[in-house]
N, C-alpha and C positions, 0 to 999 in steps of 0.2 A: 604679130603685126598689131600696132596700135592705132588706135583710130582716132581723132583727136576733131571733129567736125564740129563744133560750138567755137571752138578756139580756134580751126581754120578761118570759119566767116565770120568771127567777131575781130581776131587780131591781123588775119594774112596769113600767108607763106612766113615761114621760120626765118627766113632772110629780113622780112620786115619786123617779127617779134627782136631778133638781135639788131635794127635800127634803132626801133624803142627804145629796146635795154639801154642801147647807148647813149640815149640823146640823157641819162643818166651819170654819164661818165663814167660808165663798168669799162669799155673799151674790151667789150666780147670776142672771144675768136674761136674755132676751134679748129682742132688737130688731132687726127687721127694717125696711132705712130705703134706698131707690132700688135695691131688687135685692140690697141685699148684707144678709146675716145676719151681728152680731156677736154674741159672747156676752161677758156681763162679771164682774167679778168684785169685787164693788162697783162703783169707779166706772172702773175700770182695763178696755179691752180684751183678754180672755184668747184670744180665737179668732174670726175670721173669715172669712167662707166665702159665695159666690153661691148653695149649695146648701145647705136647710135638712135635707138628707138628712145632709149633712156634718155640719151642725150636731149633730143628735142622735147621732149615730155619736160626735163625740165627748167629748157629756155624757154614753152609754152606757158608755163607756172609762172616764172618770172614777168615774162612780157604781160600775162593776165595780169597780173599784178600791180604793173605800173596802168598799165590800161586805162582802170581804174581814175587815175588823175586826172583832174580838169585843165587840159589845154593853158585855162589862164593861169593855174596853178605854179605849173611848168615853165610859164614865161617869166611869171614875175619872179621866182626861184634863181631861174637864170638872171633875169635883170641885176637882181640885190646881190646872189652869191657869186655867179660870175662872170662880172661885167663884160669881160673880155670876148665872154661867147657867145655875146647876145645878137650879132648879127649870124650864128650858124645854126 
């Protein structure tokens, strides 16, 4: 079992770190399919693992990661690079 409590109460539940990720446009998901957990990134395999422990450990990595970025950072990124998403 892994424990992961700095990155629960800094980022949330795993569900809101793959919010994060996406307001990146990674377009996360994952699937669990004969024992093996992949995670994707649209339609691309970014990470696979037999442990769904693994799994989250390293969307927690990712999500810390963007964390990180400043809010206004984020907007104006979206403003300039894509206008079209700037009201989501």
């Amino acid at each position: 079992m892994i424990k992961l409590p700095y990155l629960e109460s800094h980022i949330g539940s795993i569900e809101q770190g793959i919010t994060l990720i996406n307001r990146f446009l990674w377009h996360v998901s994952i699937v669990e399919e004969a024992g093996e957990w992949r995670v994707y990134g649209g339609e691309k395999v970014i990470f696979a693992s037999d442990s769904r422990e693994a799994i989250d450990a390293f969307l927690y990595g990712m999500g810390l990661a963007y964390s990180t970025i400043p809010e206004d950072f984020i907007k104006r990124l979206i403003e300039r690079k894509f206008p079209h998403l700037k009201d989501s």
